[in-house]
C-alpha positions in Angstrom: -52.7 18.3 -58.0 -50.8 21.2 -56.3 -51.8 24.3 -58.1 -49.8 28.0 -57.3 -51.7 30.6 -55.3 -50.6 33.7 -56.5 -53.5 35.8 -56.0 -54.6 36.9 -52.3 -57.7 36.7 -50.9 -57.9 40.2 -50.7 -57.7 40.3 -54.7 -60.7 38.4 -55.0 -62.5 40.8 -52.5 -61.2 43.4 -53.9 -62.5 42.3 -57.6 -66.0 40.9 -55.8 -66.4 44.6 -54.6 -65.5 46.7 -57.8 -68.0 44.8 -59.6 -70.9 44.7 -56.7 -70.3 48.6 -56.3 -69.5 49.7 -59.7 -66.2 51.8 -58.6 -63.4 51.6 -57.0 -63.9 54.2 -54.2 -67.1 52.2 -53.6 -65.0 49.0 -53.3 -62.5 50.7 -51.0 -64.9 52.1 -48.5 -66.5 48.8 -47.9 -63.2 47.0 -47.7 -61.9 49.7 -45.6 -58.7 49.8 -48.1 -57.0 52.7 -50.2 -58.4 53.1 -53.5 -55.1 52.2 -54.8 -54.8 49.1 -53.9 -58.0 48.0 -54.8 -56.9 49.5 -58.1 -53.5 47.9 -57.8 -55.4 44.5 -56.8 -57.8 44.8 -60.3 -54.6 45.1 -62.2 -53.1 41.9 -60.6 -56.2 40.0 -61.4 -56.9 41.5 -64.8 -52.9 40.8 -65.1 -53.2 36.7 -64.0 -55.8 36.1 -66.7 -54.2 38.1 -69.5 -57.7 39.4 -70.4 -59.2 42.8 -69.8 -62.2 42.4 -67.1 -63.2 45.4 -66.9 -64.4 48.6 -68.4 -62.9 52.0 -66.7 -64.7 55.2 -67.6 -64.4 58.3 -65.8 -67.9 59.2 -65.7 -69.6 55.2 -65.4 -66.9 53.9 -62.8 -66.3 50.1 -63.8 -68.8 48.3 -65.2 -67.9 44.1 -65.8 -67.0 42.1 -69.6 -69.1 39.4 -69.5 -65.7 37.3 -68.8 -65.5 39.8 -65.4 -68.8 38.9 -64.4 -67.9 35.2 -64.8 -65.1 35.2 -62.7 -66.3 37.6 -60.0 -69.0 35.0 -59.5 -66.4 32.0 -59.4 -64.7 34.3 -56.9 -67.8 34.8 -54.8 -68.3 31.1 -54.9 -64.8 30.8 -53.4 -64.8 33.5 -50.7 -67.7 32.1 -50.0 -66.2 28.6 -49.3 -63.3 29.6 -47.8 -65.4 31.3 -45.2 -67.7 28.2 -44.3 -64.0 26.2 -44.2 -63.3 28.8 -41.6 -66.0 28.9 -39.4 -65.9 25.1 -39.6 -62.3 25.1 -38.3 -63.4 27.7 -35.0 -65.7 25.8 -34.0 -64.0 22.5 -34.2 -61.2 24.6 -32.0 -63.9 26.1 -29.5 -66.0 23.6 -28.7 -65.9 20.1 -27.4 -67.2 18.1 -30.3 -66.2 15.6 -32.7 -63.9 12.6 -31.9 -61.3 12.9 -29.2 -58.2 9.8 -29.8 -56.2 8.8 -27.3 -53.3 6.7 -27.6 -52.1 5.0 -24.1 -49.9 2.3 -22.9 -52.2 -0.4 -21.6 -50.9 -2.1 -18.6 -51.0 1.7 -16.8 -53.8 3.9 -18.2 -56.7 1.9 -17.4 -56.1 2.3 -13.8 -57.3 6.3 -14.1 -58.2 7.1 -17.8 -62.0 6.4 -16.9 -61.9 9.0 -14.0 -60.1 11.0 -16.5 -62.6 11.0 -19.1 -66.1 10.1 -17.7 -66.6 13.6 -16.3 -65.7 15.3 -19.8 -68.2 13.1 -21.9 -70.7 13.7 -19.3 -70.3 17.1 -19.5 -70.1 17.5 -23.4 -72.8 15.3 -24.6 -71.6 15.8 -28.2 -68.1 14.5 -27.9 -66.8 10.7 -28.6 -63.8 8.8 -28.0 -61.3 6.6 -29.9 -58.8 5.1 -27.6 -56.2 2.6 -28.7 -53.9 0.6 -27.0 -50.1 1.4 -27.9 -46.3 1.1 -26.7 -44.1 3.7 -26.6 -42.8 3.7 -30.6 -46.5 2.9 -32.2 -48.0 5.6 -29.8 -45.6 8.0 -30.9 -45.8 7.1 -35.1 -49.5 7.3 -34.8 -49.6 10.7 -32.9 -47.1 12.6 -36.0 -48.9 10.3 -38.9 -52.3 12.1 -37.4 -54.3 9.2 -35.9 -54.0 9.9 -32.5 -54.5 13.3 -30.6 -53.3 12.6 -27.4 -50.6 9.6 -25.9 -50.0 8.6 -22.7 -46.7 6.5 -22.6 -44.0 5.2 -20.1 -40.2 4.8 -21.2 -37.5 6.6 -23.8 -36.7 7.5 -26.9 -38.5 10.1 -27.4 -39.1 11.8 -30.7 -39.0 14.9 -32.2 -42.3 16.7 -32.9 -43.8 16.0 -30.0 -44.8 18.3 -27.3 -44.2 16.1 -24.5 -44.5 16.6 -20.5 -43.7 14.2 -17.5 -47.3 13.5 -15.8 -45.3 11.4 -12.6 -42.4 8.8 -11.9 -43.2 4.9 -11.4 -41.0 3.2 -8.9 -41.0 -0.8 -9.8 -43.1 -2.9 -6.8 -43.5 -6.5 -6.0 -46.8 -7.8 -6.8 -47.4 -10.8 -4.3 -50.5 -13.3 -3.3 -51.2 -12.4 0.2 -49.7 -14.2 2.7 -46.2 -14.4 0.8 -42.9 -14.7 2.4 -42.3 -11.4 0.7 -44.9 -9.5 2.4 -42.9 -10.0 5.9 -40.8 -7.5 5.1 -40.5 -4.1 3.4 -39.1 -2.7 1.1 -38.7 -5.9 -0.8 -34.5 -6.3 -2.0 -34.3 -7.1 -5.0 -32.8 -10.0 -4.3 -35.0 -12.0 -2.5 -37.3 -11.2 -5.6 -34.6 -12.7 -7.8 -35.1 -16.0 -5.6 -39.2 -16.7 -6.3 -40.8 -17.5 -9.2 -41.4 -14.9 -11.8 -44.8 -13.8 -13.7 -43.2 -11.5 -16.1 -45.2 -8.9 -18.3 -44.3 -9.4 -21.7 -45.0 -6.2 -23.5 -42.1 -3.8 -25.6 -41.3 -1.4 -22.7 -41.9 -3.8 -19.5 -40.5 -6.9 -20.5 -36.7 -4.6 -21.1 -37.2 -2.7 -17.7 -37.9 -5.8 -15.6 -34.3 -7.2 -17.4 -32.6 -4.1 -16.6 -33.7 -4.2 -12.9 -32.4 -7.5 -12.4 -29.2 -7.4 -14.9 -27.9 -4.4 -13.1 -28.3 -6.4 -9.8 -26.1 -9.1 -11.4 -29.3 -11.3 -10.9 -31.0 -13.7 -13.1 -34.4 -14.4 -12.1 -36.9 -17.6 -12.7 -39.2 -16.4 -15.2 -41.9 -19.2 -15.1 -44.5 -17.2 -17.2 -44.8 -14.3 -19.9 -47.8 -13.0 -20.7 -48.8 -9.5 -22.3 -51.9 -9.1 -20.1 -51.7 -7.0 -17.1 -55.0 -9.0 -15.5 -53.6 -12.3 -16.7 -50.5 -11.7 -14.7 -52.7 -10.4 -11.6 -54.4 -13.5 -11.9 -51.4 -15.6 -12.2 -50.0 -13.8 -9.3 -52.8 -14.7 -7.4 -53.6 -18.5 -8.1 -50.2 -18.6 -6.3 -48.2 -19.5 -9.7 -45.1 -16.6 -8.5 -44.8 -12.7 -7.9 -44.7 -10.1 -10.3 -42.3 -6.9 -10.8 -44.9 -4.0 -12.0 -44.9 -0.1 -12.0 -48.3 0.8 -11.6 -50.9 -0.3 -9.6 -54.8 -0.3 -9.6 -56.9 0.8 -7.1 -58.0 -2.8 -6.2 -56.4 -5.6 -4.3 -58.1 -8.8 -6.2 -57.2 -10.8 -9.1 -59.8 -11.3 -11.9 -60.2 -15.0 -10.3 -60.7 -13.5 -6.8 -57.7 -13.8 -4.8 -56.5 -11.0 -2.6 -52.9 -9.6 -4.0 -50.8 -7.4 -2.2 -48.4 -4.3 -3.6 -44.7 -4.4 -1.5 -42.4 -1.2 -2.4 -39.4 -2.7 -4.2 -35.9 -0.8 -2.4 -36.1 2.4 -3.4 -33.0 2.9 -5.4 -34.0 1.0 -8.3 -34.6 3.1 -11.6 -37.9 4.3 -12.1 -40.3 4.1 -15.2 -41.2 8.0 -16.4 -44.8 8.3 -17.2 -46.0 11.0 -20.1 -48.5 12.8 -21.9 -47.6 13.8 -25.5 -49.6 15.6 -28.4 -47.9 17.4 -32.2 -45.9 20.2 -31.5 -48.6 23.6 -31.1 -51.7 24.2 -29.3 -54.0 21.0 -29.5 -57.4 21.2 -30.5 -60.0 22.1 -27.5 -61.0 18.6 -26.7 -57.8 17.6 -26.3 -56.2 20.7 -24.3 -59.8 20.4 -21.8 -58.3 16.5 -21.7 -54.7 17.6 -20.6 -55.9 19.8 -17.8 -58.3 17.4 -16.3 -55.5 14.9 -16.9 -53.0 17.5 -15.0 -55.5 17.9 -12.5 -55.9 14.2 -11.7 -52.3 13.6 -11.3 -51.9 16.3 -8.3 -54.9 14.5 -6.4 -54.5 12.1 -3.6 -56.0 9.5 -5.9 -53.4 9.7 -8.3 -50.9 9.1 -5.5 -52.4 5.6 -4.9 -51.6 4.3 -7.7 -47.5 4.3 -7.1 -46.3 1.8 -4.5 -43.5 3.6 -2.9 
């Protein structure tokens, strides 16, 4: 139930202090206000209630109806509220606490989140995490619906709302068993990609970019698998079942079944995949603005660079 605000806080001070102090010159110095608007705020409460609430004499001051007393305490009650509501709110901007949610697009974020995060958690004992896997349009819905404070995302369409910033650019690579014909020469063409069998990530923003890369070609390649697991296609990749087209890579060159992989630079005029970090539209809460400066910071280290095959 909405209900209309139409007296200040300052009213209610100013009310809360005539009756504490008995006057309104006493109500005035505390507030550090003019006496007449403390007077002009009594008449704008006295007026909202359409009841007389106080007593004015010239040699007493103000002295409180019993109705006056009633509602300066229900006032109190709320100033009182409001305040704890406040200091609640500062330190929840201040200080790394509560629950920090992330929102990131799984086949990239993994690779660097941890190194991200671990150092933040183990310097703020008190905070947690909520991470959930997204794509580009969930990540985005969640962050202006309030679920998420922070997404990291690869692709377009981006929405209004959203305070985003490029973090780097992802050229595509070849991801090859080792010992491929592939690996004899690089960068890879495109072409000679289109001629092996394909392992082809099947999630909402790779599955269209792979497409892209080989429809602009004029190319159809032999997609012999789709899966929606970065890791299942690694392992694919590397029981020897065909290569892969990816954009990021981990720091690791071993499938989850053990065989050695290899990362060849696709030809390096291919479109690129953008990779960003988003949050609402106004400064973030503390948690996540310490989280978008260690993320800035990662991303101009030489380990960031190692994860782009270029």
């Amino acid at each position: 139930m909405q209900t209309d605000l139409r007296l200040s806080l300052r009213a209610l001070r100013a009310f809360v202090a005539a009756v504490d102090h008995g006057s309104i010159t006493g109500a005035a110095r505390v507030l550090n206000l003019a006496a007449s608007a403390v007077a002009a705020a009594l008449d704008q409460v006295e007026a909202e209630f359409g009841a007389d609430l106080l007593i004015r004499t010239r040699a007493r001051g103000i002295a409180a109806t019993a109705e006056g007393r009633e509602i300066a305490e229900r006032f109190r009650h709320l100033l009182e509220d409001y305040a704890d509501v406040m200091d609640h709110g500062r330190a929840l901007a201040q200080t790394l606490s509560g629950t920090l949610r992330i929102g990131y697009y799984a086949p990239v974020a993994p690779a660097f989140l941890p190194a991200v995060l671990h150092p933040i958690m183990r310097e703020n004992p008190g905070l947690r995490l909520e991470m959930f896997e997204h794509d580009n349009d969930s990540a985005q819905e969640a962050l202006l619906n309030g679920a998420l404070d922070v997404i990291l995302f690869a692709g377009q369409d981006l929405r209004s709302g959203i305070d985003i910033r490029p973090l780097c650019d992802l050229p595509p690579y070849v991801l090859a068993p080792k010992g491929h014909n592939l690996t004899r020469t690089t960068p890879v063409q495109i072409r000679d990609a289109a001629t092996c069998p394909i392992i082809q990530l099947d999630r909402p923003l790779a599955r269209p970019y792979v497409e892209r890369l080989f429809r602009q070609q004029g190319l159809k390649p032999d997609i012999v698998a789709r899966v929606d697991s970065t890791e299942m296609v690694r392992s694919l990749v590397g029981a020897g079942a065909g290569i892969a087209i990816l954009s990021m890579k981990p720091f690791i060159d071993v499938s989850y079944g053990g065989d050695d992989l290899v990362a060849l630079p696709l030809q390096p005029d291919l479109p690129k995949l953008q990779l960003f970090v988003g949050h609402v539209l106004g400064r973030p809460r503390k948690p996540a603005a310490v989280f978008l400066e260690a993320l800035d910071a990662f991303m101009s280290t030489p380990a960031a660079s190692r994860l782009i095959c270029a």
